[in-house]
Every structure is written in C-alpha cells, then in structure tokens.
C-alpha positions in Angstrom: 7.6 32.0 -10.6 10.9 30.1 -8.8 11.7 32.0 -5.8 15.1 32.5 -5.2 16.9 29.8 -3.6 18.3 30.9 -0.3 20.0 29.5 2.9 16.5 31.2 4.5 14.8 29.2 1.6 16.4 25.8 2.2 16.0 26.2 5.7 12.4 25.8 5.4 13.3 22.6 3.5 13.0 18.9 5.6 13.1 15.1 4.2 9.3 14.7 5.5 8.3 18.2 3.5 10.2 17.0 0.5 8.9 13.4 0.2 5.1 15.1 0.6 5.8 16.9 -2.1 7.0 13.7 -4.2 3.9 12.2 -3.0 1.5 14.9 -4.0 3.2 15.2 -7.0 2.7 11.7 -8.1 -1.0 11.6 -6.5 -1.7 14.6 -9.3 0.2 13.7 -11.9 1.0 9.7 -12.0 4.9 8.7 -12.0 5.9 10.2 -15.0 5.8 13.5 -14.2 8.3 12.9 -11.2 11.5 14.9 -11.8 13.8 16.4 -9.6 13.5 19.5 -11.3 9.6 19.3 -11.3 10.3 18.7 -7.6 11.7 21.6 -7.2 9.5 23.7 -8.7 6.9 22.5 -6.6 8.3 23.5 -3.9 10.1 27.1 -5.1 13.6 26.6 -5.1 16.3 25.4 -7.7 17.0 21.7 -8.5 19.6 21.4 -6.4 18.2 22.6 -2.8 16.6 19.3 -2.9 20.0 16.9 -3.3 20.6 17.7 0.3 17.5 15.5 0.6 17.5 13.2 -1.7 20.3 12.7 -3.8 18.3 11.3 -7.7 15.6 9.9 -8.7 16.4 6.2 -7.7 16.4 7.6 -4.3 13.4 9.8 -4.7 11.4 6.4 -5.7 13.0 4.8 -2.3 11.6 8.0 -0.9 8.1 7.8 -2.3 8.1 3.9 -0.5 9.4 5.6 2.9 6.5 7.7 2.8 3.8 5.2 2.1 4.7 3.1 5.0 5.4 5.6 7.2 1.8 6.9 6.4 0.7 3.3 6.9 2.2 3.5 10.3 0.5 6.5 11.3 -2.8 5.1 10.7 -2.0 2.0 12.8 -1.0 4.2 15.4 -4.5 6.0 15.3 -6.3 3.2 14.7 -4.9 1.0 17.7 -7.8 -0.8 19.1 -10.1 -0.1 16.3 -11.6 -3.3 15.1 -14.8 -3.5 15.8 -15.9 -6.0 12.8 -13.6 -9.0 14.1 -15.8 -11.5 15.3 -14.8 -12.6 19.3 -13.4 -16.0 17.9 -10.5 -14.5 16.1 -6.9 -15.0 17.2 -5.4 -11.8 18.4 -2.9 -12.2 15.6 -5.2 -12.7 13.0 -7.4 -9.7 14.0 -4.2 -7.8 14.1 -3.1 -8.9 10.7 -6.9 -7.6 9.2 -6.1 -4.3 10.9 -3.0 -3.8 8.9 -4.1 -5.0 5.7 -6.8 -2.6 6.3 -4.3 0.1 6.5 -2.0 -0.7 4.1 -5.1 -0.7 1.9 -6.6 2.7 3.2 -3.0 4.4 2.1 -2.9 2.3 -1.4 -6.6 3.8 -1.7 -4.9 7.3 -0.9 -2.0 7.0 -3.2 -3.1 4.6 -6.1 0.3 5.7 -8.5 2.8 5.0 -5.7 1.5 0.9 -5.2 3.8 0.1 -8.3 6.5 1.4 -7.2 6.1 0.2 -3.5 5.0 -3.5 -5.1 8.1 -3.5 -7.2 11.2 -0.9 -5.7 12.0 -3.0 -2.6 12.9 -5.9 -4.5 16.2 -3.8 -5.9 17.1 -3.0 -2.1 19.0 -5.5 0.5 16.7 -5.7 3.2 19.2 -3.7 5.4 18.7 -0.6 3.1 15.3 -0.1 3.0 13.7 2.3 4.6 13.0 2.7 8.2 9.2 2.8 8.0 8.8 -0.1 5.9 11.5 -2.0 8.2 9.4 -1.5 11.2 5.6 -2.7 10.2 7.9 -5.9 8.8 8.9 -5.4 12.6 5.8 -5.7 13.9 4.1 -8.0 11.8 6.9 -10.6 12.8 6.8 -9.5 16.7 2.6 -10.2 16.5 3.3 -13.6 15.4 6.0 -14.3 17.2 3.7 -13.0 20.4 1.3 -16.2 19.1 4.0 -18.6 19.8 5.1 -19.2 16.4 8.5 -20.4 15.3 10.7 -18.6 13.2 10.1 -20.1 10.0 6.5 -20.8 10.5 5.9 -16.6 11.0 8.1 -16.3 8.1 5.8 -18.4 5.9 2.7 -16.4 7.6 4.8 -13.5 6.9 5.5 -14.0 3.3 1.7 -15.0 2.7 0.5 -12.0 4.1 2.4 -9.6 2.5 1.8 -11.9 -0.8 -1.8 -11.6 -0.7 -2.3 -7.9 0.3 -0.1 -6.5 -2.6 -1.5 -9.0 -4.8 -4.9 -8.0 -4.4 -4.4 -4.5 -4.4 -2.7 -4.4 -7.4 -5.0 -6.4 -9.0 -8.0 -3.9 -8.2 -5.7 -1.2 -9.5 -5.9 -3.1 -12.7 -9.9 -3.0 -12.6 -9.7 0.2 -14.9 -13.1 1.3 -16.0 -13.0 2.2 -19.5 -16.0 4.7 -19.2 -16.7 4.9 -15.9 -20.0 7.7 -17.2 -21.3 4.5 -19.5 -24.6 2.9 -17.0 -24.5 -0.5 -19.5 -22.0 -2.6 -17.4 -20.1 -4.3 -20.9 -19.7 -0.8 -22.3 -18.6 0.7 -19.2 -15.7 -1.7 -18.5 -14.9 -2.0 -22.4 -15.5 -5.6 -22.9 -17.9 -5.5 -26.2 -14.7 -4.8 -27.8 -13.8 -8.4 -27.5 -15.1 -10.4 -30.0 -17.7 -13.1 -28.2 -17.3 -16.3 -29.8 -13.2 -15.7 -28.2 -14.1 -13.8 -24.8 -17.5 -15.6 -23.5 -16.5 -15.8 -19.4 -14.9 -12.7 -19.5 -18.1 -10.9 -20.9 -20.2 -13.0 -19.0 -18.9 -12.1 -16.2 -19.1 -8.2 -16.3 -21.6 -7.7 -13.5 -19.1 -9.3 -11.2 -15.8 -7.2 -12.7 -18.0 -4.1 -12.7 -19.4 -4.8 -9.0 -16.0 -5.6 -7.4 -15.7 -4.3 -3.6 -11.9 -4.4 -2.8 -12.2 -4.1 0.7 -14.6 -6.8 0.8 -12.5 -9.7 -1.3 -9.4 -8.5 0.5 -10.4 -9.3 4.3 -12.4 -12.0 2.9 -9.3 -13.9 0.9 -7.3 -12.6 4.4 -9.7 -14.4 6.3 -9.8 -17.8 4.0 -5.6 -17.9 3.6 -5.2 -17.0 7.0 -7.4 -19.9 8.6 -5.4 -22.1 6.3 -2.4 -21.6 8.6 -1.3 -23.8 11.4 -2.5 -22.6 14.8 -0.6 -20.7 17.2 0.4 -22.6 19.7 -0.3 -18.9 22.4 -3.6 -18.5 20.8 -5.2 -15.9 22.8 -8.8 -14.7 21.2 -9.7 -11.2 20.2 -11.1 -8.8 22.9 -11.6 -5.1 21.9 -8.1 -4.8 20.4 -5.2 -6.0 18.9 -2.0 -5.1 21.2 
C-alpha cells in the first residue's frame, strides 16, 4: 500500500534516491515497465512527488544515463591506480583508456537494460544538455590525451574511436542472447539448429566460438589492437603503477 504523500514524505525524496529507483526498476524489470507512476509506487508516494525531480519520462530516460555514468565515475574514483594487468610498455594514456573501458563495462555488466538507452538517448541531446556525469568522463578522457601531447583533432579522432568501439562491443555482447542457456549441446543452447544448414553453414559452424565468447577479453583486446593503430603521442610517458 501507497503511503500518503506528505511534505515529511517528499522530504525524504532526492534526485540521486529517485534515479536509483529508476535504475532498480529497469535492472528488475527491463525498460518497459518504466513509468512515472510505477516510479512512484516504488518509492510510496503519488505520481506527482516525483515531477519535482524529474519532470516525464524523456527526462527520466536522461536520468537513467546520468546515473550510469555517474556510477561509472565512482568506480574510476575507486579504482584509481588499479591496473595491474597493463604491461610496463604501455603509454599512460592508453593504460588509462583500458581502465575506463573496464569501467564503463563493469557498470554495463551491472545494468544490462539501461546500455540502449545510454547507446542511443544522447544522440537526441546538444552536447551542452547532457548530463553532468557523462560531460565529465568526456572531460577526462579528452584531458588524458591532451596530457599525451595530442592535438585537438587528433584526441578527437582517439576520442570518437574509443567511445565507438566500447559501446559497439558491448552492445554487441548484449545481443549474444542464449536461447536456453540450461541446454549443455552448444547449437541447441544458442538456438542455431533452427537455421536451416545448407543457408546458415558459418554461423553454425561457428557455435563454439559464439557460445564461448569472453566480453572482457575481446573488448581490451580490440582496445588494445585499435588503439596501437593510432599515431603516437608526441608526451609519451610509459605506464608505472597507475594512470594519473
């Protein structure tokens, strides 16, 4: 049961305590079942207790990306200086650039249903308007390179790349859906014996390789491969026990 909505209600109310709840919600329930009235519910007062927060559901979904990155940022935070895989003849920028895409991936991992919306919502936003959070890993990403000794449009091209790659891959290891993930035969579990053979013969060949597929594994590894494509920074400096 609702409890009354009060001012001593609302007061417990916060943008942060709202947006968890969006993200919990979503987490359960997938994207559909995101209402401002569900909302609400959740969190035991009337519909519109929350509008002080959030003003619709186009703003809720700006919300839901607000809290992924600022998750994303928390972990970098805690993380600092974490990075104990790199091997000593990586750049300091490159090392840093895994230990994002690490994080970024860690939260998509957390909160599989919200990487559409974070993939896609942004693109309906001026860059001005979106939020904070996602403004300052941009921030940072383009101050690490810039720390390298890059020019503008060359960290803009690492930039884009980077951020190309990581939602890229994610999104397609979302897509990896295991049609019975209880099935031990590896054709059955992923579904492909209902394609027809004579039409389908790589993709069924190749179901040990879909049905063995470590995310974290291809992502640093295609990091690694686009990022040693780029041209080198002209402040190289070489990793040392943690990215600054």
């Amino acid at each position: 049961m609702v409890e009354p909505d009060t001012p001593e209600r609302r007061g417990r109310l916060s943008r942060p305590l709202v947006l968890a709840a969006a993200v919990a919600l979503v987490d359960r329930e997938g994207l559909a079942a995101l209402t401002m009235r569900r909302l609400a519910a959740d969190l035991g007062v009337e519909p519109m207790a929350i509008y002080r927060y959030t003003v619709g559901k186009e703003a809720l979904l700006d919300g839901l990306v607000e809290a992924f990155f600022a998750e994303v940022n928390d972990r970098l935070r805690t993380s600092a200086g974490t990075a104990s895989d790199v091997p000593p003849d990586v750049p300091a920028w490159r090392a840093e650039l895994r230990r994002i895409a690490r994080a970024f991936a860690a939260v998509v991992h957390a909160h599989p249903e919200i990487l559409p919306v974070v993939a896609t919502r942004p693109l309906s936003v001026p860059v001005a308007r979106r939020p904070a959070p996602m403004l300052q890993l941009t921030e940072h990403i383009l101050a690490v390179l810039g720390r390298a000794g890059f020019d503008d449009a060359t960290a803009l091209t690492i930039y884009r790349a980077f951020v190309a790659w990581n939602l890229g891959c994610l999104l397609v290891d979302k897509r990896q859906v295991v049609d019975n993930p209880d099935e031990p035969d590896l054709m059955l579990r992923l579904g492909l014996h209902r394609l027809p053979a004579a039409e389908y013969p790589r993709l069924r060949a190749l179901a040990p390789k879909l049905a063995d597929y470590d995310d974290e594994h291809e992502l640093i590894a295609g990091l690694d491969s686009l990022l040693s494509r780029m041209p080198e920074a002209p402040l190289d400096a070489f990793y040392g026990g943690g990215a600054r």
